[in-house]
N, C-alpha and C positions, 0 to 999 in steps of 0.2 A: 716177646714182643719187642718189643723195641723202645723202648720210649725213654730216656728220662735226658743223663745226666749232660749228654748234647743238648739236650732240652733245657734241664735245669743251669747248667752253665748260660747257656744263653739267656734265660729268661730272666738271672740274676744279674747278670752284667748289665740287658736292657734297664729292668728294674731302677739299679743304683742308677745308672743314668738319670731316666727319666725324674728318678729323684733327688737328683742332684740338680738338675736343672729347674725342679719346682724350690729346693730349699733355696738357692742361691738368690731366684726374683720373689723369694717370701710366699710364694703362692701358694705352697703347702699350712702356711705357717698363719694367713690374715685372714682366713676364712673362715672362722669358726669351726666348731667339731664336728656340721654337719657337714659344712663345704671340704673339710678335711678330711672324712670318711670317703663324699663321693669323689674328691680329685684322689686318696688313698683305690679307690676300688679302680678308678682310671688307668691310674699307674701298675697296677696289679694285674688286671686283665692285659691292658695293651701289651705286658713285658711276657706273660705265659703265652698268649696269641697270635705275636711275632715270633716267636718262638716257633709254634706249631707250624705257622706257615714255613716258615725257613728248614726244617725238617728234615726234609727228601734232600735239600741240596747241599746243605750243611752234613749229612750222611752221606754224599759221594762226593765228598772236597775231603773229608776225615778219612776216609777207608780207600779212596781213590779208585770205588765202586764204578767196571763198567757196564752201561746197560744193554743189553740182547735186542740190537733194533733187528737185525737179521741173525738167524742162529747160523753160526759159524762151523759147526760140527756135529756130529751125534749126538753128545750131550747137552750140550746147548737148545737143541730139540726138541732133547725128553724133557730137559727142567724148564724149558717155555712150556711147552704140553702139559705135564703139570701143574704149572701152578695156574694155569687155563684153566685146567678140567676145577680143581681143587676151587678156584672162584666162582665157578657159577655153581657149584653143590653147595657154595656159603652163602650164593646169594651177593656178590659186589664185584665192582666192575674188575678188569683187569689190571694188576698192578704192573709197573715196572720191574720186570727180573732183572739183575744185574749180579755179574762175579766181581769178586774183590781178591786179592793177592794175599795171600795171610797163610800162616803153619797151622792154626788151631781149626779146629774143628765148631764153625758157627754160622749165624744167620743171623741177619736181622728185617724189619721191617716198620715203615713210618710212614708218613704221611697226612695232610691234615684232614682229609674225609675218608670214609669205605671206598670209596671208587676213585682217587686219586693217588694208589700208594706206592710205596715202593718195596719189594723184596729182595733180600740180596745173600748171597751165599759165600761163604770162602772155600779159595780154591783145594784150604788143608779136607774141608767137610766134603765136597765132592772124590777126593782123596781115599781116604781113610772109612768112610763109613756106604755100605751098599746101599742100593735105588729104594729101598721100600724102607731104609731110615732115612734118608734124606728127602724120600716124600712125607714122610713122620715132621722130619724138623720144620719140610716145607707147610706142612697140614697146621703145624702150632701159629708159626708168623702167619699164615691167612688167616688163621684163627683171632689173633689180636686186633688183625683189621678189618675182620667180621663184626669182633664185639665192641667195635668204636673204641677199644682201651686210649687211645690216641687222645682222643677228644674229653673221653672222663677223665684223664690225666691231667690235660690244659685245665679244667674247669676245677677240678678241685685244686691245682696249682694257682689257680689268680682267685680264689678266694683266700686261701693261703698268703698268699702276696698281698692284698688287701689288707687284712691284720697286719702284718709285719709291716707296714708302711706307714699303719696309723698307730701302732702302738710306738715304731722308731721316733716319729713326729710329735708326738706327744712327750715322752723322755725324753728329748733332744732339748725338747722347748722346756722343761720343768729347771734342767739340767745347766743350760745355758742363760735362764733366765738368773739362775740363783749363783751364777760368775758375773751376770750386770749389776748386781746389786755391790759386789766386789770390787767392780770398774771406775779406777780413780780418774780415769779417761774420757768415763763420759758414757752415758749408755750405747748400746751396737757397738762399740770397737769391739768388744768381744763377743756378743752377744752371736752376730752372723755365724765370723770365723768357727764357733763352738758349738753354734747349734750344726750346721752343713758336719763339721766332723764326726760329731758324738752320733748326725743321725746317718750317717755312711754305717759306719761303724756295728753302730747295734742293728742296722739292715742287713749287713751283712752276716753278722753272729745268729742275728734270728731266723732269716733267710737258710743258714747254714742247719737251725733246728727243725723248721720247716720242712727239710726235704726230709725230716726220718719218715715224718707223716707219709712224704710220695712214695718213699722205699718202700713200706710199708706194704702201703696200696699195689704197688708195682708186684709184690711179691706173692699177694693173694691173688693179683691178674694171672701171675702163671700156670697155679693150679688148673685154671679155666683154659686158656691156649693150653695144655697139655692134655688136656680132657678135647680138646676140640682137636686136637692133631691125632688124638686115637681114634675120634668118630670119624676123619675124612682120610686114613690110613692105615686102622688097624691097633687094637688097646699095645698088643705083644711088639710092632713094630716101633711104634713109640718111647714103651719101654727098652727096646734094644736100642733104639738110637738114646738114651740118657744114661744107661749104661756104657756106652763106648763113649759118650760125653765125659763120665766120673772117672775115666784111664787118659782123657789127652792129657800127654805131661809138656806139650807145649804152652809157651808163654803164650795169655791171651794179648795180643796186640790191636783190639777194637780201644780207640781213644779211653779215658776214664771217663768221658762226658758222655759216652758213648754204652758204657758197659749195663745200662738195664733194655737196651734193644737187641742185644745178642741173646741167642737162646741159652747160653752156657749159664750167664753171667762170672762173677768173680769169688773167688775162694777167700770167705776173711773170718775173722774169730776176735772174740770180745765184742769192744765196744763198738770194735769196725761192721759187724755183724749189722748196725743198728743202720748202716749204709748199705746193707746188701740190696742189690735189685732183684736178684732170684732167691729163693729157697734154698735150702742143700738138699741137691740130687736124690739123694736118697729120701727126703721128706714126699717128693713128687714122685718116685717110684713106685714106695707104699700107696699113694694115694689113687692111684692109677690101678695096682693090684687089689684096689676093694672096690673100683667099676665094677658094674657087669659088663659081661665080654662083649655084648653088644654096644658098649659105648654109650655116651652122653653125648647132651647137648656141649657146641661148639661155644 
């Protein structure tokens, strides 16, 4: 699918904003714990949501993705034809196809509804891997914005954000209250200055714990778009196109904010693991190879 860390970058940046501009005029801060929760869930939603929205456009300004308004060739086409056909067998409207310049072999797809989205391919993936995997990788990205992954993404992200903004607000204020007590200056000279830091700060480090939770989730969506790119192309086609995935020795060049909407995702180990968007390859091969041959649900 496509979803995250374009996502997640943006929706942390909104975020700290939006909460910077509430800690600054105290509006976080003089409302009590309930008015604190609901302007915290405010802040939270609005910065995942803006996010969603900006999506599709923020994904061809990053990739520099163009879109197929007239197909320009043969293959231009076949992959508008496809991902034609491949939409109304899921059921949503027609997305935006669009090529992007890149050596690796990938795709991604976004968008903030089923019927408003966008699918985009690299030039390396039209390249390197034949039509019945590239309507495989095409069958997984419809697949994600079949299953709304887009929207359960937002929604568990600004509940997410929510927490992180009232638990920031709270230790911000505990934090800085007990530096006023320390203030030979008088109350609030420090009081502001330290709570606005302390709650940047831990919004960001929380925000940053935050996303393992999305990674997480992002990782179990795959299973699902790879199960839905073998019912709308074939179990065997699928697995050959994630096999010739686990051989490109090209560097992946979709942004980092970028890297859980490509189909490959990114290669990490350890702790970095805890930030994967995808699975390892191999985990999704097996999984696919204990289908029945007739496929799942998308």
């Amino acid at each position: 699918m496509l979803r995250i860390a374009l996502f997640i970058g943006t929706n942390l940046a909104i975020m700290v904003l939006l909460g910077l501009i509430g800690s600054v005029f105290g509006i976080n801060r003089d409302s009590g714990l309930g008015g604190l929760l609901l302007m915290s869930a405010v802040i939270g939603m609005s910065g995942s949501f803006i996010s969603l929205f900006l999506s599709k456009w923020m994904a061809k300004r990053s990739t520099g993705a163009q879109v197929i308004a007239q197909p320009r060739s043969e293959t231009e086409a076949w992959l508008f034809e496809t991902v034609r056909r491949q939409s109304e067998r899921a059921g949503i409207g027609m997305p935006e196809v669009a090529v992007y310049e890149a050596p690796e072999m990938n795709a991604f797809a976004t968008g903030w509804n089923r019927n408003n989205a966008l699918v985009a391919v690299s030039t390396g993936l039209l390249r390197n891997m034949n039509r019945r995997e590239v309507e495989a990788v095409l069958g997984h990205e419809i697949s994600h914005v079949a299953n709304g992954d887009m929207v359960t993404l937002t929604l568990i992200q600004g509940v997410l954000n929510t927490f992180v903004v009232f638990i920031s607000n709270i230790v911000a204020s505990i934090i800085s209250s007990a530096l006023r007590r320390n203030d030979d200056d008088g109350p609030g000279v420090l009081d502001s200055i330290a709570h606005t830091v302390i709650y940047i700060a831990l919004q960001m480090v929380l925000g940053l714990l935050a996303s393992i939770i999305v990674m997480w989730f992002s990782r179990r969506r795959e299973f699902r778009a790879d199960a839905g790119g073998a019912e709308l192309s074939g179990r065997e086609h699928m697995i050959g196109a994630l096999r010739r995935l686990a051989g490109d020795a090209n560097e992946h060049v979709l942004p980092d904010d970028m890297k859980a909407m490509g189909v490959s995702g990114a290669r990490r180990s350890g702790l970095r693991a805890l930030f994967m968007t995808h699975p390892p390859i191999a985990d999704r091969i097996a999984a696919l190879e204990q289908m029945p041959r007739a496929g799942v649900v998308g």
